[in-house]
VOPAGU-2260 file (C-alpha; in pm, 1 decimal, decimal comma):
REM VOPAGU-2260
SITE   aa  ch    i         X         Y         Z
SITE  UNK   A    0    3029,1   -1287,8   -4628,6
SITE  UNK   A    1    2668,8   -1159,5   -4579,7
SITE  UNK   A    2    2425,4   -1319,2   -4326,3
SITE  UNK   A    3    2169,6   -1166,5   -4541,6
SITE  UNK   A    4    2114,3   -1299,5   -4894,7
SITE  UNK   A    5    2125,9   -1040,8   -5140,2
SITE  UNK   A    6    1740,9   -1170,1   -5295,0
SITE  UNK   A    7    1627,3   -1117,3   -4893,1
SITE  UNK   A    8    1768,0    -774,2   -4862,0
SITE  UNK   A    9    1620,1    -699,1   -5216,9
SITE  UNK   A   10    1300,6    -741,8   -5128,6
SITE  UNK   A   11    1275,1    -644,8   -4767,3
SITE  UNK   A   12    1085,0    -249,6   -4722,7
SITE  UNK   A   13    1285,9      26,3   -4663,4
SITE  UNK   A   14    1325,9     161,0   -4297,6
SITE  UNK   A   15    1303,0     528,8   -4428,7
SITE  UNK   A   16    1059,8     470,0   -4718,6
SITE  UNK   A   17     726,0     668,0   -4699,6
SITE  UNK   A   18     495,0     553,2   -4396,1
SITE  UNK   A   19     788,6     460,8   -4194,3
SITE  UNK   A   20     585,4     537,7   -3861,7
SITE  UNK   A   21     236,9     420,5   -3939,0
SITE  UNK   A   22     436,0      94,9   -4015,4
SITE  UNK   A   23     638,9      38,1   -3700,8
SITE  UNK   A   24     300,1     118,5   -3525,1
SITE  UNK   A   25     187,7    -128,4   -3707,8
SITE  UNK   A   26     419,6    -382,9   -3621,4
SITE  UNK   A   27     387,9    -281,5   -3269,1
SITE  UNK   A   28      12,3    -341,4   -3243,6
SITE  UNK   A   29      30,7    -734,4   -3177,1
SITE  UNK   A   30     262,2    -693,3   -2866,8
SITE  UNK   A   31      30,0    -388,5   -2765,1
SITE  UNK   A   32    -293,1    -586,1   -2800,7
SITE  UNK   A   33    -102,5    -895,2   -2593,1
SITE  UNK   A   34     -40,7    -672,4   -2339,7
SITE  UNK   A   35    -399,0    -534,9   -2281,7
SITE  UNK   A   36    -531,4    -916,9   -2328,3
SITE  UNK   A   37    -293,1    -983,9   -2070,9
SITE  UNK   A   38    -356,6    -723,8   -1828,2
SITE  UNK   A   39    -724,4    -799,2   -1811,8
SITE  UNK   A   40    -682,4   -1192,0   -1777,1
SITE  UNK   A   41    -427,2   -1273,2   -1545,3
SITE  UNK   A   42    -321,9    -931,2   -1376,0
SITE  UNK   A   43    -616,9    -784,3   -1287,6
SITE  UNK   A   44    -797,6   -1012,0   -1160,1
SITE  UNK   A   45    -502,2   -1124,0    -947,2
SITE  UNK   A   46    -499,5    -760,7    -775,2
SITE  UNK   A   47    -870,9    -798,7    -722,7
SITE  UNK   A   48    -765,0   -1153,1    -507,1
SITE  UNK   A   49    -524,2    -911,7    -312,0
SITE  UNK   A   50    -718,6    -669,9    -248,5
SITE  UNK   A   51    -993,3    -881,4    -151,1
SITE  UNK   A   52    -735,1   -1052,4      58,5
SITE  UNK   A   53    -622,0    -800,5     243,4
SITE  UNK   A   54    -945,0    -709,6     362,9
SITE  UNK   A   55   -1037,7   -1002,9     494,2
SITE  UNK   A   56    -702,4    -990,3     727,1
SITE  UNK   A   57    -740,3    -638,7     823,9
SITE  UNK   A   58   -1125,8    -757,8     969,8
SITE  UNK   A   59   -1000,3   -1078,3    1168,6
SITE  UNK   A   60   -1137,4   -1019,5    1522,8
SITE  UNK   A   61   -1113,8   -1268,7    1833,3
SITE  UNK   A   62   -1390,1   -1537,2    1790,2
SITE  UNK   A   63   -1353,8   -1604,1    1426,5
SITE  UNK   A   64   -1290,8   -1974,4    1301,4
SITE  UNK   A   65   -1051,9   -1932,5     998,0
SITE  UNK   A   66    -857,8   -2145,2     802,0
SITE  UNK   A   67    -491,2   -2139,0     734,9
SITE  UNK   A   68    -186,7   -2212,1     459,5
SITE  UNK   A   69     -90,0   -2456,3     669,3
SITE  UNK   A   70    -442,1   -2637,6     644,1
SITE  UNK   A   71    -488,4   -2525,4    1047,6
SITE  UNK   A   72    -856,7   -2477,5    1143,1
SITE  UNK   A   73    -910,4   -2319,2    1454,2
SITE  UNK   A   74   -1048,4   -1996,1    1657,9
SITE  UNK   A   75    -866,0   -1716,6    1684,5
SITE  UNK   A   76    -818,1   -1609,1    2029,9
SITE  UNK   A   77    -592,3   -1274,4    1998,0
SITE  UNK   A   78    -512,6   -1047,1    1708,7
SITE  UNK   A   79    -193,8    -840,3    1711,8
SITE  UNK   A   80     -84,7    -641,2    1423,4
SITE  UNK   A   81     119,1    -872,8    1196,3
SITE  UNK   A   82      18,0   -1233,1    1433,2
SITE  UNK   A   83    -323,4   -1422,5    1586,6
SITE  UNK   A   84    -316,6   -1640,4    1851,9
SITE  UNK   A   85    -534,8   -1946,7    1714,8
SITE  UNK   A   86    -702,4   -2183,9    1955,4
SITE  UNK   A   87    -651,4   -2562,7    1748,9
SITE  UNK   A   88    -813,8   -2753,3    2011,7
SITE  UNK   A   89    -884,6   -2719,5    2390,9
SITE  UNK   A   90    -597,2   -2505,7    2537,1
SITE  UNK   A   91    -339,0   -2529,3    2245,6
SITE  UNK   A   92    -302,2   -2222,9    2084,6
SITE  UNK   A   93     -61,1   -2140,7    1831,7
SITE  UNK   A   94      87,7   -1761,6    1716,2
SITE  UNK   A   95      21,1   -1729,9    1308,4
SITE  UNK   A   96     153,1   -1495,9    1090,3
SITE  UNK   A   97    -206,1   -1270,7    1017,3
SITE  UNK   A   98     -79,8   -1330,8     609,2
SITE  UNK   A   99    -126,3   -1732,1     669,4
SITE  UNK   A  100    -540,2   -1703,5     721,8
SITE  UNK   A  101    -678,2   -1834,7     346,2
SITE  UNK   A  102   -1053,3   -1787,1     445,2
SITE  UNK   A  103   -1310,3   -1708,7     735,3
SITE  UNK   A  104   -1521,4   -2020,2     821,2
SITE  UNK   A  105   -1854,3   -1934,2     892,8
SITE  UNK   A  106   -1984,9   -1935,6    1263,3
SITE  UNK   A  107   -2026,6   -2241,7    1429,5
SITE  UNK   A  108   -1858,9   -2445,4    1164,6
SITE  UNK   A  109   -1629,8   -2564,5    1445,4
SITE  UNK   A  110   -1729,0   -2804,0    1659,6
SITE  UNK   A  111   -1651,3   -2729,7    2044,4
C-alpha cells in the first residue's frame, strides 16, 4: 500500500526534469527571505542593545547613581572588574554583579 495516491504522484514535477535547480532555488527563496526579515527585526537590533549595553558597564565610575535588575537605586561607591559597591542609603552598601546595572540615572537624580 502506497501513502501516495497514484493521481498525486501523477501529477507532481519531476525531481530531475529540466530546471531542476532554478526550481529548488525557488522553493528555497521564502525561508531565505524569512531569514533576512528576521535578521533585521529581532536580531539585529538585539546586538545593537548589547552592544550598547556593554558600554555603558565598561564606563561605570564611582559617583554614578544607576539603577539595577533588582529595581536597586543607589550610588556606586567602588568599581571592581566584574562587581560595584552601591551605596542604597546612608552607610549600607551592597556588592552588585557590574551585569545587574539596567541604566545610568542622571546626576543629582538622587536625593541625599
Amino acid at each position: 500500500m502506497s501513502l501516495i495516491s497514484s493521481a498525486f504522484a501523477q501529477t507532481a514535477p519531476a525531481a530531475t526534469a529540466g530546471g531542476g535547480i532554478f526550481a529548488s532555488l525557488t522553493s528555497m527563496l521564502p525561508l531565505v527571505l524569512m531569514f533576512v526579515v528576521l535578521y533585521f527585526i529581532m536580531i539585529r537590533p538585539q546586538m545593537k542593545r548589547q552592544k550598547e549595553h556593554r558600554a555603558m558597564i565598561d564606563a561605570l565610575a564611582k559617583g554614578d547613581e544607576v539603577a539595577t535588575t533588582g529595581g536597586l537605586i543607589g550610588r556606586v561607591t567602588r568599581v571592581a572588574d566584574t562587581t560595584i559597591g552601591l551605596e542604597i542609603a546612608n552607610g549600607v552598601e551592597v556588592s552588585l554583579s557590574r551585569s545587574a546595572v539596567t541604566q545610568v540615572l542622571p546626576k543629582g537624580s538622587l536625593k541625599s
